[in-house]
Structure formats: C-alpha cells, structure tokens
N, C-alpha and C positions, 0 to 999 in steps of 0.2 A: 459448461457442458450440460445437455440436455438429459433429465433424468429419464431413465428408463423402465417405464411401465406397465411389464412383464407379467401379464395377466393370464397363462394359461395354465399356472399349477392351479386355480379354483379350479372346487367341485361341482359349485352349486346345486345343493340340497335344495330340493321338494319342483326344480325348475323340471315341467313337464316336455319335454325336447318330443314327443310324437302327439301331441293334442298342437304342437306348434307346428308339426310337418316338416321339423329340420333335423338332420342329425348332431350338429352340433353348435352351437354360437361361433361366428367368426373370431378368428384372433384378435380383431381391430376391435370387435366387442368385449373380447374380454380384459385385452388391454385399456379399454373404458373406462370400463364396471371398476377393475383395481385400480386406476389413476384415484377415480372420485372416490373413492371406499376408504384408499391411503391418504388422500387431502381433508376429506370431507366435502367434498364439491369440485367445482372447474369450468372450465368452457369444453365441449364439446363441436368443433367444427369440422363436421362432417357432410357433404353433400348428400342429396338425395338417394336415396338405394342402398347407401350405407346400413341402412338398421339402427338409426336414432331411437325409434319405437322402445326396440327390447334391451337397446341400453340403461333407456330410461326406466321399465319396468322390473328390468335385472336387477339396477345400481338401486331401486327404492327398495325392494323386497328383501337384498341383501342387508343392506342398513338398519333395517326394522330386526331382519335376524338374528345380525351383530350386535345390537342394540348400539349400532352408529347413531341412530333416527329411533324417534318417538311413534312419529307421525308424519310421513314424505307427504309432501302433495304433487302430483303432476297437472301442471296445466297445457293448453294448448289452442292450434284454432280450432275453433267450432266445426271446418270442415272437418278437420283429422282425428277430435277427441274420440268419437267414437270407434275407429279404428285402435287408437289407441287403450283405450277401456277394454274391448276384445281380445286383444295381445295380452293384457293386466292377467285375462280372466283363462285364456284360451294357458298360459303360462305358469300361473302358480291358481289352478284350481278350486282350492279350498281356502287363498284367501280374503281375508276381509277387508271387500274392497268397497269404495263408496262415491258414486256416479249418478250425481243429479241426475233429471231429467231437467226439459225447460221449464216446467209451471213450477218446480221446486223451487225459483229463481224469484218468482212473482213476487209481489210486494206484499200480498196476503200471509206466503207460506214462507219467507226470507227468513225470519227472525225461527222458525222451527227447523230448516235446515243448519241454522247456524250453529244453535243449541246440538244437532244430532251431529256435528264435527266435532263440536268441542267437548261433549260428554261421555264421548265412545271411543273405545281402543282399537282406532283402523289400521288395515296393514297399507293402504294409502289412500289418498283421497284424488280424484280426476277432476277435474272442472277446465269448460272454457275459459278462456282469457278475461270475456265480458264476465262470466258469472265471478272470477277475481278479481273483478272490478270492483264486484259490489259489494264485497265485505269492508267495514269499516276497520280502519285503521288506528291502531291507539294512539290517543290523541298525544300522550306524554312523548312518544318517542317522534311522533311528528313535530312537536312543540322543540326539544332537543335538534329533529334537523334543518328547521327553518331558524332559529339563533343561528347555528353554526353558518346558515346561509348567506344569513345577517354580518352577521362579523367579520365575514369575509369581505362584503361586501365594503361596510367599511373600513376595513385595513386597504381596499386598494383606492378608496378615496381619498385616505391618507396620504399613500404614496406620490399619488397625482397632483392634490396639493402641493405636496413639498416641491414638485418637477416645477410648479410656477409655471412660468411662461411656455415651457417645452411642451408644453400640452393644451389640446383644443377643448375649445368650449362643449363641444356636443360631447367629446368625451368623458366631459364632467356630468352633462347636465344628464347622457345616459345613465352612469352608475346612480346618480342621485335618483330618477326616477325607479329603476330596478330595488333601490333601499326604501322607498315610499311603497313599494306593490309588496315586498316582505315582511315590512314593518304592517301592512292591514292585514297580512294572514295570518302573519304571528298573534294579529289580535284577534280575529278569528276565532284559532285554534284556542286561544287562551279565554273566549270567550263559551267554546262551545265546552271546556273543562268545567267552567262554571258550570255549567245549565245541564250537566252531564245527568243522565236515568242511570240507577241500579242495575238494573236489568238489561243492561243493552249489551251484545257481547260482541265482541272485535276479534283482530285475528291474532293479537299476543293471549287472547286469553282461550284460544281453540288449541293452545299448542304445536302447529306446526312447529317443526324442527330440522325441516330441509324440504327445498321446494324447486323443481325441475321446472325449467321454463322451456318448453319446444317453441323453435320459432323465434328465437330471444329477441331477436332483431325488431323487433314490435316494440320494444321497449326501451329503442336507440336514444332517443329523444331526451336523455336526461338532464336536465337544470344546470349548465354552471356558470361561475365567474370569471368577468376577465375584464383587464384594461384595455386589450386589443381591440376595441371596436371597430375600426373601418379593414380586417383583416380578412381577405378572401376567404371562403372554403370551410369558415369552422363551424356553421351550422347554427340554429337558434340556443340562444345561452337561456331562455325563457325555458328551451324545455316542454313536455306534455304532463297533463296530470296523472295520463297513464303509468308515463313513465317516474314520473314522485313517490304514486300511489307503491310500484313495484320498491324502489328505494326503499321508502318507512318498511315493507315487509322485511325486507332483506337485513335491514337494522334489526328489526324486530330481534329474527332468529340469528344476529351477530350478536346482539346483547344478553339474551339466554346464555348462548355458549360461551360468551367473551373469547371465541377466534374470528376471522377472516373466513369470509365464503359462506357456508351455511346453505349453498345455492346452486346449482344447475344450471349453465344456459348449453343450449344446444339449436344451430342453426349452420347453415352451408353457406352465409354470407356473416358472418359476426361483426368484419368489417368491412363493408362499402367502399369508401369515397373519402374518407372524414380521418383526418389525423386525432382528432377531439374523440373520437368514436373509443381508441385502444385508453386514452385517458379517463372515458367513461367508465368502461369495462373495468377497470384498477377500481376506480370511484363506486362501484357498485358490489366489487367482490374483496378487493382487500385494502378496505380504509385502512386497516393497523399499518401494514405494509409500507405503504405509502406516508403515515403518517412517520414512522422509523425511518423514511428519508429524506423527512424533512419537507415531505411533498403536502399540502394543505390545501391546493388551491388549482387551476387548469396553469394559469401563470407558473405556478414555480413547477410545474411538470414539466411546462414546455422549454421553459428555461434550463432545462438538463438535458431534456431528450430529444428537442423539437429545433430546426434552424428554418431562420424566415428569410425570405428573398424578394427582393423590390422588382418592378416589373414596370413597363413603363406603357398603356396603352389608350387606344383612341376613344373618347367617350361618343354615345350615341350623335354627339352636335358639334363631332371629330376636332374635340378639343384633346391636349394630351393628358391623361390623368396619371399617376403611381398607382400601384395598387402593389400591395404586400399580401405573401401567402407562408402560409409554415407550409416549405414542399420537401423538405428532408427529417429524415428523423439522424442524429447524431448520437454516439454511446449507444451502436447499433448491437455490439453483442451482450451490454450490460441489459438490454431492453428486451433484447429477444430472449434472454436465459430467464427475464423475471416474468413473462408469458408464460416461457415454456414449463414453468413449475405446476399449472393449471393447467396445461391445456392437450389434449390428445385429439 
C-alpha cells in the first residue's frame, strides 16, 4: 500500500505567500515538502509547471527550521538557478542565503568560496551543477566507494570462473579490464591521500546535510556492475564522473547521518528508457535498503526484480544474431511499494 503524504495540516512559518504573488502553495506542494520532511529526502517527479522551484525552496527552509538539515544545498542548471535563487529570496526574505556569482567559481577565488560555505551558518546554499562539480570530494569516502567497486567487481569474476565453459571470453576479459581501470583509481585516490594539503577543504568538511538536486536526470549515468555484457538497453556500466562525483556526495551525507537518502532528486523524467536507471536511483538514495535485501550489486537486483528475454534479429550483414534485453520487471508490486516510500 502506497503511503500517504498528507501535507496540508503545515503552516509554514516565516514563508512569505504575497512577495511570491500566490495565495497559497498547492496541495501537490505540500504533500512534497511533508513526504521529504517525514523521510528526509526522495524523488520528486514532477513535470514542468508543477512548482519543483518552491518545493525545493519550501522542503530546504523547513528542514533548517526543524533542524531536519544543518545546511541544504540546492543545485541546478545554470539556466534555471537564477530563477531559482529569486524564489529562495522572493519566499523566505530575511533568509541566509548563499549564491555564487560566476567569477566566485574561478580558480583564483575557489578556495575563498569554499572556506565561506564551510564556515558560515546558512539557511541554504544554490549553486550550478558545474560549480558542484568543482568542489572536491573527500577522498576517504571516495577511497571506501571505489573498493566496494572493486569487490564487486571481483566477486562476479569469481562467479564467471567457476561457470567455465558456459561463458565467453570477451565476458571475461571485459570484467577483468573494468577491475584494472579501478584498481588505478583506487590508486589514485590513495595516492592523492598521501600527498594530501592541510588546508584544502572538501565538501564533508563544508557540512552539507541534505542536497536537492533539480534536474536529477543529469546525474543518470551512474557506474555499475554486471556479468551481463552483450545485454540490450542497460546503458554504459563505466558510468560519468559527473555522476560518481554526485555518489561520493551523497555517501558523504549518508555517512554523517548513518540513514538512506540524505538527498533530493527532482525531475519530470527520473526514468527514461533504462531498467538500470530505477536500479540506480535505489543505488544512490537507499544503499542500506538494498543492502537489508540482500541486493549489492546491478545483478542481484535484477535477479529479483528484473526478467530478460531472448530475441532473435538481423545483423547489419543480415546474418541472424540473439540479442537479450531485461524488458519486464517482475515482483511488480513489491517494487513499486519500495519506490513509493520515496517518491511523491
């Protein structure tokens, strides 16, 4: 059963409802603001016209009130942040809000905006997508998720092994290459711990403690494992560094609070095209979750929730080829009820 996230007994203290031009926030908005207020985070997929904006600005403000959140941050694209910073300002007036400009981003002045996040008591902070880019990431907890990367990696080397003959070569010699390109960032990462400065600050130690992402869908791209390799439709398992970089944050602010989520996505497309896409979404907001069912890996996801189907079709030099897809999902209502815990 789909819980119900009955948002219009709020008051909302200090929200200024005539510098915003409206009479009241819509129900869908307030039913938002209390989903993520009661979780601590979620998916919000809402199309355009919806009012993502003042969800976002609502559910930060209220959390810093509550003392759900320390310190929200809102990101977004570069077109919309400004709109978005306006809403921040036009809506709770008096408070303490904090919105780069671009030269704050430069390479001269980076290291002083970093410092003025992590030193000061904001009521949130806005930034583009690219300027969250360029904060660096602590490298420990990056170090922690590329092992786990690793290991996964090879435990399903293992597995393949042991199949012997029942498996192809390129499927072997994929994973082994993907365990050689983690095995050098791991050293990397453990190289650059060595050589690390005093003085450099990163974004565990700015304290974020819940971070709204508009647009999430930028951030699809995330990294995983799989034996599957010649399998239609599941998209690059390599992943973007975009999308890592968002990971280590997200870890960041899971391992402060030691729960699930800690995060905000919000987008009118969350999932596309991509079975691997809803496997990501779990993989990004509730590792514990997942981990409590036994789920570690894209494999043992899909082997519960996911059915593949052989297909039979004509190659470009109309020779006949197979081609396999995961085109069902299976333990359709145990799947949709573990979304629907997150999602409004």
């Amino acid at each position: 059963m789909r819980p119900n996230f009955d948002g219009t007994h709020q008051t909302f203290p200090d929200l200024d409802l005539r510098r915003l031009g409206i009479a009241d926030l819509y129900k869908s908005q307030k039913d938002a603001v209390w989903m993520l207020k009661t979780n601590g985070g979620g998916i919000c997929d809402h199309e355009v016209g919806a009012g993502k904006t003042l969800i976002m600005c609502t559910a930060a403000y209220e959390m810093k009130r509550l003392g759900l959140a320390n310190k929200p941050m809102i990101i977004g694209l570069k077109a919309n942040v400004f709109d978005i910073a306006d809403t921040f300002r036009k809506a709770y007036p008096n408070a303490k809000v904090l919105y780069p400009g671009k030269n704050d981003f430069n390479k001269q002045n980076r290291q002083r905006i970093f410092n003025d996040i992590k030193n000061n008591d904001w009521d949130c902070i806005i930034l583009t997508h690219e300027q969250f880019g360029m904060i660096p990431q602590a490298l420990e907890i990056q170090e922690a998720i590329m092992q786990k990367e690793l290991d996964s990696v090879e435990e399903n080397l293992e597995v393949l092994r042991q199949q012997g003959r029942d498996i192809s070569r390129g499927m072997l010699k994929g994973l082994e290459k993907r365990k050689q390109t983690l095995e050098a960032k791991l050293q990397n990462i453990q190289d650059s711990i060595a050589e690390r400065k005093d003085d450099a600050v990163d974004f565990k130690m700015m304290g974020i403690d819940h971070l709204f992402v508009d647009e999430s869908h930028q951030f699809k791209n995330l990294m995983f494992n799989t034996r599957h390799d010649r399998v239609s439709g599941l998209g690059n398992p390599d992943g973007s560094q975009r999308a890592l970089n968002m990971l280590f944050a997200i870890r960041t602010i899971q391992e402060r609070s030691g729960k699930d989520l800690g995060a905000t996505f919000l987008s009118g497309t969350t999932i596309s095209n991509s079975l691997t896409e809803l496997y990501l979404l779990f993989k990004y907001l509730r590792p514990q979750a997942l981990e409590r069912q036994g789920i570690n890996s894209f494999d043992a996801w899909a082997a519960v929730f996911a059915k593949k189907s052989t297909d039979y079709e004509f190659s470009i030099t109309n020779d006949i080829i197979q081609k396999e897809r995961f085109r069902t999902f299976i333990k359709v209502p145990e799947l949709a009820a573990f979304y629907a815990e997150v999602w409004e």
